[in-house]
ChimeraX commands (.cxc) that place a marker at each C-alpha (Angstrom):
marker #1 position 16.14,57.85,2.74 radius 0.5
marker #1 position 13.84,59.13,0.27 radius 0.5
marker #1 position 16.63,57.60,-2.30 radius 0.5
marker #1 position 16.33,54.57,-0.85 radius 0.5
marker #1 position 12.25,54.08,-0.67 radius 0.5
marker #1 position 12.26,55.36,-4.43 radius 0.5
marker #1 position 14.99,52.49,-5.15 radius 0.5
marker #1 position 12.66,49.89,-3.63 radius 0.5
marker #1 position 9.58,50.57,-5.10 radius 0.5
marker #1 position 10.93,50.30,-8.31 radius 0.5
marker #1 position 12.67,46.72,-7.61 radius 0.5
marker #1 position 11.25,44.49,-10.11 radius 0.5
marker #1 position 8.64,41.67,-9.05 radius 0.5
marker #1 position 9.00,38.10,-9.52 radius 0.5
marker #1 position 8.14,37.21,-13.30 radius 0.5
marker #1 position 4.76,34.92,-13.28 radius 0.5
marker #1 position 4.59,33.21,-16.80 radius 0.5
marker #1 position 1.01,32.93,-18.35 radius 0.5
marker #1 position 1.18,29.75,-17.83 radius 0.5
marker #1 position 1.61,29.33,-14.33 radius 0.5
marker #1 position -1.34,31.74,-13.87 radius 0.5
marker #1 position -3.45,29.53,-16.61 radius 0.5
marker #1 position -2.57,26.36,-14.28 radius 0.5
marker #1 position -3.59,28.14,-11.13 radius 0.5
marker #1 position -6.45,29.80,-12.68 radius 0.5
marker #1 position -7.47,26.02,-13.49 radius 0.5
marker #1 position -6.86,24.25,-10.34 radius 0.5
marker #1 position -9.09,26.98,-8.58 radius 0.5
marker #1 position -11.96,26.62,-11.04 radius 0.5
marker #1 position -11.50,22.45,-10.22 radius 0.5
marker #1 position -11.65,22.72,-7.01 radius 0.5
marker #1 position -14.71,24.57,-6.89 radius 0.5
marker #1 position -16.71,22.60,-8.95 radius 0.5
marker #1 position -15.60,19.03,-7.30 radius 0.5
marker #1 position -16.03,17.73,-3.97 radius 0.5
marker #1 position -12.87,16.25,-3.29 radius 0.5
marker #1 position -8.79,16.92,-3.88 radius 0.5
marker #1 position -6.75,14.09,-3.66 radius 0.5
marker #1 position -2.92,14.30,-4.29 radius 0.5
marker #1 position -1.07,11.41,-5.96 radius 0.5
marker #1 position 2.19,10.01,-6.63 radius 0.5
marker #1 position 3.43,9.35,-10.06 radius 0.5
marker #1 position 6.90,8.90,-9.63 radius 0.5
marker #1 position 8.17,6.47,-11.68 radius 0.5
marker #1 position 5.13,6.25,-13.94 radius 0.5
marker #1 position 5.34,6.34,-17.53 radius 0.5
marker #1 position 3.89,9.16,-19.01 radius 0.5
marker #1 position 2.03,6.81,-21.71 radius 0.5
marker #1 position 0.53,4.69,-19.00 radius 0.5
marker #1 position -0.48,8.14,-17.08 radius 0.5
marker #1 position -2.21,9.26,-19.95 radius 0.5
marker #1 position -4.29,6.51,-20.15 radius 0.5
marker #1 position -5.38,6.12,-16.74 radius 0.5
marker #1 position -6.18,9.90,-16.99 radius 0.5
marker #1 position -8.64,9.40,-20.26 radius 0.5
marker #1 position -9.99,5.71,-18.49 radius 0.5
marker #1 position -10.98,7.56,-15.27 radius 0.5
marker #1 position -11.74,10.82,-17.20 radius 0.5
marker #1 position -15.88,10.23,-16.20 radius 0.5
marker #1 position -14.90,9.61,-12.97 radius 0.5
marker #1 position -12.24,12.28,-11.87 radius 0.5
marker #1 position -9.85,15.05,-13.41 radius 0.5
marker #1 position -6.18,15.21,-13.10 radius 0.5
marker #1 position -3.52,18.12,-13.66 radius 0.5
marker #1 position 0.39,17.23,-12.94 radius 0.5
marker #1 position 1.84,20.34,-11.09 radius 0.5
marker #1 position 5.14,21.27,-10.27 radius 0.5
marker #1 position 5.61,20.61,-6.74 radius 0.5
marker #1 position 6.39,24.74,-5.83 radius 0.5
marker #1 position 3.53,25.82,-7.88 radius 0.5
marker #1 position 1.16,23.33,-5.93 radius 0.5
marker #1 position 2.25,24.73,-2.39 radius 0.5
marker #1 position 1.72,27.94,-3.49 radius 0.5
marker #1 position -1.70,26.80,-4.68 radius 0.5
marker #1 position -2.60,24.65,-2.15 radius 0.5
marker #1 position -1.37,27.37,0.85 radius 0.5
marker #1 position -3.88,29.48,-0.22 radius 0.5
marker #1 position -6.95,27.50,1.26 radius 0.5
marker #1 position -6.44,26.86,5.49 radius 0.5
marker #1 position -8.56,23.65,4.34 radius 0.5
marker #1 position -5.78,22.08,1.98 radius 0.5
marker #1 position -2.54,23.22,3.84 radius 0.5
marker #1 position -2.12,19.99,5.71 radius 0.5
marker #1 position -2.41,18.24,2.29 radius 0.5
marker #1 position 1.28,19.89,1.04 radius 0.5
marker #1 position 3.48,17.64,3.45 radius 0.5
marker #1 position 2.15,14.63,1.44 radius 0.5
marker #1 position 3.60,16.47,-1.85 radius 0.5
marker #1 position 6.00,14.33,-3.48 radius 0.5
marker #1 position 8.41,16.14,-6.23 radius 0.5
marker #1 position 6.30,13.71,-9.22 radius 0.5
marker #1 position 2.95,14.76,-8.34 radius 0.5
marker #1 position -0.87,15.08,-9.44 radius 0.5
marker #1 position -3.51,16.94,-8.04 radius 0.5
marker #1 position -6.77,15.02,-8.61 radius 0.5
marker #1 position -10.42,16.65,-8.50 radius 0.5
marker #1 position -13.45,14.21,-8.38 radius 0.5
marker #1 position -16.95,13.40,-6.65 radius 0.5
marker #1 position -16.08,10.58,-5.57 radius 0.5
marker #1 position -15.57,9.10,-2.25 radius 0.5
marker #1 position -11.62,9.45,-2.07 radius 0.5
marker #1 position -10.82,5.86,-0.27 radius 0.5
marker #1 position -13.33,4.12,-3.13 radius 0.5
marker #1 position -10.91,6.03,-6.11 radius 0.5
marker #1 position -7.77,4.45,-3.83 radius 0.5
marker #1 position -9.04,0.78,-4.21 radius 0.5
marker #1 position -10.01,1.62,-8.37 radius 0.5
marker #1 position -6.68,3.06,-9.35 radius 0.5
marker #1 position -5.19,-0.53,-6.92 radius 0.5
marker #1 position -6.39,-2.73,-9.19 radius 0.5
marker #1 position -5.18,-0.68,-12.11 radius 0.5
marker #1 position -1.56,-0.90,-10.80 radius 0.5
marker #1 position 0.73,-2.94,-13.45 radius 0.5
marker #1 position 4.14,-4.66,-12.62 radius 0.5
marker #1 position 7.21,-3.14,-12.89 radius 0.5
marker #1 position 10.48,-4.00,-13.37 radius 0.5
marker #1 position 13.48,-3.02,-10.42 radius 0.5
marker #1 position 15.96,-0.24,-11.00 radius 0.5
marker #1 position 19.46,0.23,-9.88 radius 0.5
marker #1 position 19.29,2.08,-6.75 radius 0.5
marker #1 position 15.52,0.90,-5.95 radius 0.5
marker #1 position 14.52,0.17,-1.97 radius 0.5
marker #1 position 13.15,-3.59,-1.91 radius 0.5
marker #1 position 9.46,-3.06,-0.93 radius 0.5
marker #1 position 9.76,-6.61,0.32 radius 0.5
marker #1 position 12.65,-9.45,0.56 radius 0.5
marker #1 position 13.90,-10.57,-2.87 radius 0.5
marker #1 position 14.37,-13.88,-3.26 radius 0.5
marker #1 position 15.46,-16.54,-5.77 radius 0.5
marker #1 position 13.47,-20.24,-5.87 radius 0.5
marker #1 position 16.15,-23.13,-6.68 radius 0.5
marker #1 position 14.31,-24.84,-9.79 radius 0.5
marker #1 position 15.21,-24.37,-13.86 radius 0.5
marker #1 position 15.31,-21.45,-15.78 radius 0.5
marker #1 position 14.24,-20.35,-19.56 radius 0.5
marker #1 position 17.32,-18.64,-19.78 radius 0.5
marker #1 position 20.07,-20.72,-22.06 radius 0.5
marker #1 position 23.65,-21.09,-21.18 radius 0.5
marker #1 position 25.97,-18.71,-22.21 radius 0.5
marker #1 position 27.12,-15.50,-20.65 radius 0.5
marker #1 position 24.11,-15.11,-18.13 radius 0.5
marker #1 position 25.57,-18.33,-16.42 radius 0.5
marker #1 position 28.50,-15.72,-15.27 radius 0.5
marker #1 position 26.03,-12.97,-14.31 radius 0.5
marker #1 position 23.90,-14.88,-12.08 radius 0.5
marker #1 position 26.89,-16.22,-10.09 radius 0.5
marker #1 position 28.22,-12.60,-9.57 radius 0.5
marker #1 position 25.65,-11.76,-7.47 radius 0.5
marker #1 position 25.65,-14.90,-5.40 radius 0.5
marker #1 position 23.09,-17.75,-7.18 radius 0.5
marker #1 position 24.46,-21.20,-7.16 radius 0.5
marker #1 position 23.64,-22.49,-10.95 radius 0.5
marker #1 position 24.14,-25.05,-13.40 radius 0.5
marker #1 position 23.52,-26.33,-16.71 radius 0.5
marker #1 position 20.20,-28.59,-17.27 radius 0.5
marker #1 position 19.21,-29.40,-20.37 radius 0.5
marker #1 position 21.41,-26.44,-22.37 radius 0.5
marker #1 position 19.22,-24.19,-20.12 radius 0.5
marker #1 position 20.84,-22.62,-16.89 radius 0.5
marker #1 position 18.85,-23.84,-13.59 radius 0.5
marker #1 position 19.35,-22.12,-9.77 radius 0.5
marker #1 position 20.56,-24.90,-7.58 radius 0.5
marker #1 position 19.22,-23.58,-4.36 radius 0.5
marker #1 position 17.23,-20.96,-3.28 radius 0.5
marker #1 position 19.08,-17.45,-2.19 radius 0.5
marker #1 position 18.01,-14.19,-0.73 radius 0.5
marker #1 position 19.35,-11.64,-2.74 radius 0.5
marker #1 position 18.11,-8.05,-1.05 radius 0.5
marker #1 position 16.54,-7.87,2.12 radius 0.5
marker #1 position 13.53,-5.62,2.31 radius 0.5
marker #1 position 14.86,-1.88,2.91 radius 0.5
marker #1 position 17.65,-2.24,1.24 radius 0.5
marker #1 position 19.13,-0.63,-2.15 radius 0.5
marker #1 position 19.00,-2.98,-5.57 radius 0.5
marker #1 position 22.39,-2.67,-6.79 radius 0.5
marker #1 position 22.56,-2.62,-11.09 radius 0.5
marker #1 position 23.72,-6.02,-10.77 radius 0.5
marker #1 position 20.94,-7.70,-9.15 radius 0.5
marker #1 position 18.48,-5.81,-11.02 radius 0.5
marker #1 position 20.04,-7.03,-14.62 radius 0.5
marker #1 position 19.85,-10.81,-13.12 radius 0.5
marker #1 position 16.24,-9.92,-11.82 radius 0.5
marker #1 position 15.11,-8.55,-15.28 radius 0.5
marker #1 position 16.85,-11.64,-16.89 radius 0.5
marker #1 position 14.57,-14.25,-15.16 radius 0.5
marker #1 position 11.77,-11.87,-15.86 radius 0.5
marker #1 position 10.72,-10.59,-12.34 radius 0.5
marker #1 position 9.13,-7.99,-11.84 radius 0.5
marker #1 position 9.31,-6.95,-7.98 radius 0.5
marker #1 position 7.45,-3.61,-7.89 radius 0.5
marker #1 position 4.34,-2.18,-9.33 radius 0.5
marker #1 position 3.53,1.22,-10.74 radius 0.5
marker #1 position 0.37,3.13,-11.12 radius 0.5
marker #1 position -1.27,6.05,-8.96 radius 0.5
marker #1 position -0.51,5.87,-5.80 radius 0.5
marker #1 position -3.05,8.70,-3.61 radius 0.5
marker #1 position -0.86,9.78,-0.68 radius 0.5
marker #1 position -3.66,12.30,0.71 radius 0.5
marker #1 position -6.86,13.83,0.32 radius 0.5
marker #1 position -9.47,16.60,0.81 radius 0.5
marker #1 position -13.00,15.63,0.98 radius 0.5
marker #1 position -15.18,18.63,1.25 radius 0.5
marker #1 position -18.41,17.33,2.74 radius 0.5
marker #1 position -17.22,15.90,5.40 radius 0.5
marker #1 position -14.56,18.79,5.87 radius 0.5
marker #1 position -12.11,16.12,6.96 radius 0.5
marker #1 position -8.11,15.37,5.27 radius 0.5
marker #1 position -7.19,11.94,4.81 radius 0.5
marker #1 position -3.87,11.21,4.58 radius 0.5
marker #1 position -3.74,7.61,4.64 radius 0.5
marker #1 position -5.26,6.50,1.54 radius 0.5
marker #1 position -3.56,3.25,0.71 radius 0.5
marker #1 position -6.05,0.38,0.64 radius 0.5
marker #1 position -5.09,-3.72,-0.19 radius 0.5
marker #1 position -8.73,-4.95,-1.76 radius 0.5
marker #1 position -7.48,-8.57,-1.80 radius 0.5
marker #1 position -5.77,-7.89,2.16 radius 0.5
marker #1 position -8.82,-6.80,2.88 radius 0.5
marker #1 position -10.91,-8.86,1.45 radius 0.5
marker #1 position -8.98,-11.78,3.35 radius 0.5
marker #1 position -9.12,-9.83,6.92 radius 0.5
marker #1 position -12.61,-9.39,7.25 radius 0.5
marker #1 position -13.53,-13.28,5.88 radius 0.5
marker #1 position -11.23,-14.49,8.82 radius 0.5
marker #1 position -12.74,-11.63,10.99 radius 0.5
marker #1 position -16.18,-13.34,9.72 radius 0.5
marker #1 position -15.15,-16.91,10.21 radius 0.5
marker #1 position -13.60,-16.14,14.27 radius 0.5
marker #1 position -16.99,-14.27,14.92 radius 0.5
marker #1 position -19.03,-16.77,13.64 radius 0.5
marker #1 position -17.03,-20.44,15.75 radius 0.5
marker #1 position -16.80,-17.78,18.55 radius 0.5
marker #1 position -21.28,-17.52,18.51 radius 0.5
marker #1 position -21.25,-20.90,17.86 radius 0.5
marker #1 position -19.32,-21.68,21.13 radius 0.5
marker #1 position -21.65,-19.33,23.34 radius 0.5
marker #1 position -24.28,-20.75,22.20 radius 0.5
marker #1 position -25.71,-17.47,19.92 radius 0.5
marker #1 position -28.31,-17.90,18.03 radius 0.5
marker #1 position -28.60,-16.16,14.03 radius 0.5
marker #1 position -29.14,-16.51,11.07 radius 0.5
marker #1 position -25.27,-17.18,10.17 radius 0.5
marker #1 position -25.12,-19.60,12.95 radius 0.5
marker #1 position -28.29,-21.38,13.49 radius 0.5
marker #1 position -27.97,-24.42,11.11 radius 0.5
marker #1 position -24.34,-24.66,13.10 radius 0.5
marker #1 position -25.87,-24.54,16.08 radius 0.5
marker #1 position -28.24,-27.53,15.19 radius 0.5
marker #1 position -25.43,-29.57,13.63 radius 0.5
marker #1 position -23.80,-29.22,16.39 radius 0.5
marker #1 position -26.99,-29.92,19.07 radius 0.5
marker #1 position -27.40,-33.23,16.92 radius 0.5
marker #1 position -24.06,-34.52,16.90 radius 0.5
marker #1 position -24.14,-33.76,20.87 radius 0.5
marker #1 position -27.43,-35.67,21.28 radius 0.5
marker #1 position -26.40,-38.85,19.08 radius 0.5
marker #1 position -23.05,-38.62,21.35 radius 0.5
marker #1 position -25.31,-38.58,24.88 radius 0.5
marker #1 position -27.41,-41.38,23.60 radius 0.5
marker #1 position -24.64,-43.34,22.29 radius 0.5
marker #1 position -23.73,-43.59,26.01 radius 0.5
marker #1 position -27.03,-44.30,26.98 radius 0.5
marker #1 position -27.37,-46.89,25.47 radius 0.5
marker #1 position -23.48,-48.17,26.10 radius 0.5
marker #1 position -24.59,-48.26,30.07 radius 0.5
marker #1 position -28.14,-50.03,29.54 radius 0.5
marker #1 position -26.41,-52.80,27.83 radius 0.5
marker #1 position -23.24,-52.95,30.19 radius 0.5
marker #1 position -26.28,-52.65,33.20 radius 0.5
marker #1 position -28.36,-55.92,31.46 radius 0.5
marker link #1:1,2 radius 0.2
marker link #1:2,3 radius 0.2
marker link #1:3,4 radius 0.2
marker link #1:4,5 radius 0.2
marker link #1:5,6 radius 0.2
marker link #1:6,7 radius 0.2
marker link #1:7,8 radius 0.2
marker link #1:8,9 radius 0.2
marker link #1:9,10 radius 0.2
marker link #1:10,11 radius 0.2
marker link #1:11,12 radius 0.2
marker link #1:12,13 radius 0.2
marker link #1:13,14 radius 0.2
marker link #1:14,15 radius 0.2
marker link #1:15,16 radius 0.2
marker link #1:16,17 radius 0.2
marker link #1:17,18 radius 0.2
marker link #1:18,19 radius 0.2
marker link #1:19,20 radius 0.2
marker link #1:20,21 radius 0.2
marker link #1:21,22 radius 0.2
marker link #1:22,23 radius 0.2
marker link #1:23,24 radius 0.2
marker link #1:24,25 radius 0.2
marker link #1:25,26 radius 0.2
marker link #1:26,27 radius 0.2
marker link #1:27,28 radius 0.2
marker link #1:28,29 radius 0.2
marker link #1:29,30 radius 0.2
marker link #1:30,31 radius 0.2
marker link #1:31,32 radius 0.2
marker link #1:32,33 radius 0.2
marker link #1:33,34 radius 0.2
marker link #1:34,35 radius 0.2
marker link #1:35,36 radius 0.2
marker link #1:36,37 radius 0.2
marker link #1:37,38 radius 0.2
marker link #1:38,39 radius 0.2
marker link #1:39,40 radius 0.2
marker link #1:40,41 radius 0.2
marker link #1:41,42 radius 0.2
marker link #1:42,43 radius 0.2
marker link #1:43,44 radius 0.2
marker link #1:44,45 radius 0.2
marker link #1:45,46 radius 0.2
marker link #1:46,47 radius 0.2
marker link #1:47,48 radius 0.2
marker link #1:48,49 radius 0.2
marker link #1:49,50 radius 0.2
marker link #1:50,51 radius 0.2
marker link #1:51,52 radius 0.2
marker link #1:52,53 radius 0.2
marker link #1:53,54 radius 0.2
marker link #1:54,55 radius 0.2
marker link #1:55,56 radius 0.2
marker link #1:56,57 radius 0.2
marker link #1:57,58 radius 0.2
marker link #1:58,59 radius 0.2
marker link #1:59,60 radius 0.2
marker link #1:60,61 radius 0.2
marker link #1:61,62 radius 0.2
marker link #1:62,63 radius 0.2
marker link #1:63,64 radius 0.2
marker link #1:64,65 radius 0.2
marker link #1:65,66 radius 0.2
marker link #1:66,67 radius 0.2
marker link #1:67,68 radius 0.2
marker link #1:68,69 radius 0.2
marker link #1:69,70 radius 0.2
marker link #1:70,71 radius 0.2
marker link #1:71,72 radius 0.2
marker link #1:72,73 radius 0.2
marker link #1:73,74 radius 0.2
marker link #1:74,75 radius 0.2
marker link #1:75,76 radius 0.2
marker link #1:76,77 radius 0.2
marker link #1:77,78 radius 0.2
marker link #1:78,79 radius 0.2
marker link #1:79,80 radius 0.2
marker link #1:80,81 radius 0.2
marker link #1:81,82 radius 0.2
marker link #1:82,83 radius 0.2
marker link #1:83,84 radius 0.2
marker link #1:84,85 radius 0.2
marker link #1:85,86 radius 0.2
marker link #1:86,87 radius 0.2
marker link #1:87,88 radius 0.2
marker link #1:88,89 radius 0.2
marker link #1:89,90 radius 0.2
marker link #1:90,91 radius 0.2
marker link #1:91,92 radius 0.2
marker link #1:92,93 radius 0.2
marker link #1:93,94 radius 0.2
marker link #1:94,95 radius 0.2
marker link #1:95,96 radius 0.2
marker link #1:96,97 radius 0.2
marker link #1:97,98 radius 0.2
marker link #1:98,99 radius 0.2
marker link #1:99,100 radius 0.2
marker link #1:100,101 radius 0.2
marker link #1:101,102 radius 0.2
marker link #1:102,103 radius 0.2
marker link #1:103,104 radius 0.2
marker link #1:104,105 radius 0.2
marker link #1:105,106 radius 0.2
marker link #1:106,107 radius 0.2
marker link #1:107,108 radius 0.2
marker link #1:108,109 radius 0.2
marker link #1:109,110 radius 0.2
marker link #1:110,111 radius 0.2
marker link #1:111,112 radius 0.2
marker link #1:112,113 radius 0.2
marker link #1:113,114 radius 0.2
marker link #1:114,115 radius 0.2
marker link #1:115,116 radius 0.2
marker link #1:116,117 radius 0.2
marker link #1:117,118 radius 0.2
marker link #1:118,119 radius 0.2
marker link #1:119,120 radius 0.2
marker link #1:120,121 radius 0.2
marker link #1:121,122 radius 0.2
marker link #1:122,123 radius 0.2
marker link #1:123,124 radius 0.2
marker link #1:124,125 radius 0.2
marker link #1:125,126 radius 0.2
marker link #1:126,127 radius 0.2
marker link #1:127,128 radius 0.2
marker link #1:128,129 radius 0.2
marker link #1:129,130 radius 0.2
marker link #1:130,131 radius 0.2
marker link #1:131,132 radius 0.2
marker link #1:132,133 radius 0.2
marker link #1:133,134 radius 0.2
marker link #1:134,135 radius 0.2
marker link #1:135,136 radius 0.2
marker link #1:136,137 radius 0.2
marker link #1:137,138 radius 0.2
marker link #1:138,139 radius 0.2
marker link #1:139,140 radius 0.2
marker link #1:140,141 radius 0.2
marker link #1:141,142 radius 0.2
marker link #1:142,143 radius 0.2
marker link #1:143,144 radius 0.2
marker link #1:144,145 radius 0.2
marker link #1:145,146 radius 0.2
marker link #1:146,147 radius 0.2
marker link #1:147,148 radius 0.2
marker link #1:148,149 radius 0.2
marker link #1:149,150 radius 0.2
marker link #1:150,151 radius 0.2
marker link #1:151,152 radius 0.2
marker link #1:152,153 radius 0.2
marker link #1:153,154 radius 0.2
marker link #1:154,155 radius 0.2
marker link #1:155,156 radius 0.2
marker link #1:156,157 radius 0.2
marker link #1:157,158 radius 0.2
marker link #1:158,159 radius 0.2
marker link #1:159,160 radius 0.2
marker link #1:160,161 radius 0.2
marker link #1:161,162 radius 0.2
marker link #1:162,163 radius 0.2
marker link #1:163,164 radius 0.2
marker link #1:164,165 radius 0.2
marker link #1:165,166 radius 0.2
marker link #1:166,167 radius 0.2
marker link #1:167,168 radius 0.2
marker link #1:168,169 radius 0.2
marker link #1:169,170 radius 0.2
marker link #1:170,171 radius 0.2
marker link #1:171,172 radius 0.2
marker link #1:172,173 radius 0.2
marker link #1:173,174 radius 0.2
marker link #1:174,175 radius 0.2
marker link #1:175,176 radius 0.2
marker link #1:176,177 radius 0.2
marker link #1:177,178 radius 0.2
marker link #1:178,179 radius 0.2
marker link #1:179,180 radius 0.2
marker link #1:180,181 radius 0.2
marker link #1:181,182 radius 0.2
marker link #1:182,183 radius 0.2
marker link #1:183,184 radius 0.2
marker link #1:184,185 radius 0.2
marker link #1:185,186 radius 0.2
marker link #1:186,187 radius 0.2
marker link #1:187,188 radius 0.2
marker link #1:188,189 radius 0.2
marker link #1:189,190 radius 0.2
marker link #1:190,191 radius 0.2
marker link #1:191,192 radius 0.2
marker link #1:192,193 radius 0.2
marker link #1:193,194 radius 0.2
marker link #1:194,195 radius 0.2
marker link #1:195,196 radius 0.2
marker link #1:196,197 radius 0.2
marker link #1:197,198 radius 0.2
marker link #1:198,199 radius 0.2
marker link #1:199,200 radius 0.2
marker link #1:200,201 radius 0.2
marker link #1:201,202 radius 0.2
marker link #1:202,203 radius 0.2
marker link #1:203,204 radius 0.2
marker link #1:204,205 radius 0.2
marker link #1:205,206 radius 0.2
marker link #1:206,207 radius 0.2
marker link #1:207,208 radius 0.2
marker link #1:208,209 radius 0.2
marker link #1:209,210 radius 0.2
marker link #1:210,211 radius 0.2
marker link #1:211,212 radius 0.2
marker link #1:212,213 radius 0.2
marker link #1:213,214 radius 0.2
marker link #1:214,215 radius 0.2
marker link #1:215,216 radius 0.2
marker link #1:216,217 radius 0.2
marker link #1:217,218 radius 0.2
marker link #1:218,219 radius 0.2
marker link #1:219,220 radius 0.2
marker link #1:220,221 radius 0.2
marker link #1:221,222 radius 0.2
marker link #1:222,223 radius 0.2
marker link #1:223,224 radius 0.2
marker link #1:224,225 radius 0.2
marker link #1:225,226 radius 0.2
marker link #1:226,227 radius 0.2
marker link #1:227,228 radius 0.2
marker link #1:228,229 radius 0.2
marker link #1:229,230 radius 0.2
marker link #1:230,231 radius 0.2
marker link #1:231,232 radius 0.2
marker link #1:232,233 radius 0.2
marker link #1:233,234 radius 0.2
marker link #1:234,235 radius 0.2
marker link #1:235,236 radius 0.2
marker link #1:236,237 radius 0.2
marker link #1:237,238 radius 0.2
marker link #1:238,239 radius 0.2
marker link #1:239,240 radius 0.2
marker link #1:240,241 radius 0.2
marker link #1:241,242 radius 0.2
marker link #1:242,243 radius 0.2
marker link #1:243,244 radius 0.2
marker link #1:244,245 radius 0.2
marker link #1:245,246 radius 0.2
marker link #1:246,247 radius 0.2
marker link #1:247,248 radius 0.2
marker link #1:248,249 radius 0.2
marker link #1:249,250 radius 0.2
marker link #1:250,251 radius 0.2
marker link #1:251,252 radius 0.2
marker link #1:252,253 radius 0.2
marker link #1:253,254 radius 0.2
marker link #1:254,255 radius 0.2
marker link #1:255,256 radius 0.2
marker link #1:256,257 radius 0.2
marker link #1:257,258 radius 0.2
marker link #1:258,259 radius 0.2
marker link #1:259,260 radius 0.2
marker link #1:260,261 radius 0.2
marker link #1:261,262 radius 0.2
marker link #1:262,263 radius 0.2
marker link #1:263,264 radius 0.2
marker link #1:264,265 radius 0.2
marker link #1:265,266 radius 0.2
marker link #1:266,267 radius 0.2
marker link #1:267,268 radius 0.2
marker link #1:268,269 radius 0.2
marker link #1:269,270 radius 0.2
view
């Protein structure tokens, strides 16, 4: 027995490299000197474009790519942060900023750029092709489109999509066919960028982990939110600021329409 004990407290531990410990060592010192943690998505970002998001937003927030084991590990260690690792992805970043996390969501939105579709992509969305002429010139791209279902022709030496065909239904997989034709005619489905998939905002002690914000959708909800609110206080009959020059329009046109009748039965009476 005593064999035994000996034999396993000399069992080696697990081998931490110095740079592992520099990384956690980092993330700790971050995450005490910033509000909020956010964890983002870069799959499928180039790391050119990632550095330059990281040196635009560099006043605004800090970023360190982890590996994902390394950032359970890290994150695990804090009961406030756990529920942040299911939102890991295997590409990930681990952001540290001041910041309100949903008002860094819509910034790094607008800084999304479009992307071209891979073989083996899920459609976001339905992709479609418009009938109508192409810039592409006739020649061996006439065969390509037809292999993946376009009607086309010949216009003007330039090849042009007879009529208009659904190519992948949102969900789906983009075979390598469709996404050669797709990069031929120089769409570009997707988008990539930083995508925040959760966060932890210390001052309110609360995790977000729905982080994904439209501006421009919206934008457009709340001025048809706006417009609804303001026909449906014009119909009651409520009286402010937004509606009151409505409201006297509308009293005017009523009271040109009651004395237009007036007057209709005084002259039908003489």
């Amino acid at each position: 027995m005593k064999n035994e004990k000996t034999e396993k407290s000399k069992a080696p531990k697990a081998h931490v490299s110095e740079t592992k410990k520099l990384v956690v060592k980092r993330i700790k010192e971050l995450s005490g000197k910033y509000n909020m943690m956010m964890i983002m998505n870069i799959m499928g970002l180039p790391s050119s474009q990632f550095q330059q998001l990281r040196k635009k937003f560099k006043k605004e927030a800090v970023m360190e790519v982890v590996k994902k084991k390394l950032a359970i590990k890290i994150l695990e260690e804090d009961e406030r942060t756990k529920p942040l690792i299911p939102s890991l992805e295997q590409s990930a970043a681990i952001l540290f900023s001041n910041l309100d996390p949903f008002e860094l969501s819509i910034k790094f939105d607008e800084q999304r750029s479009p992307a071209k579709a891979k073989p083996g992509q899920i459609a976001n969305n339905d992709l479609a092709i418009e009938a109508g002429p192409t810039d592409l010139m006739a020649g061996p791209a006439l065969s390509e489109l037809s292999k993946v279902g376009l009607k086309v022709g010949v216009e003007g030496g330039k090849i042009a999509v007879k009529e208009r065909k659904l190519l992948v239904k949102k969900g789906e997989k983009i075979s390598a066919g469709i996404a050669d034709v797709l990069s031929k005619l120089e769409i570009t489905p997707f988008s990539v960028g930083l995508e925040p998939l959760a966060a932890y905002d210390k001052k309110s002690g609360k995790v977000f982990v729905s982080l994904k914000i439209n501006k421009k959708e919206k934008i457009g909800n709340l001025k048809l939110a706006s417009v609804r609110a303001i026909m449906l206080a014009i119909s009651v009959g409520y009286t402010a600021k937004e509606t009151i020059s409505m409201l006297i329009g509308k009293a005017g046109m009523q009271f040109n329409k009651l004395n237009s009748l007036i007057n209709q039965n005084t002259t039908q009476t003489q």
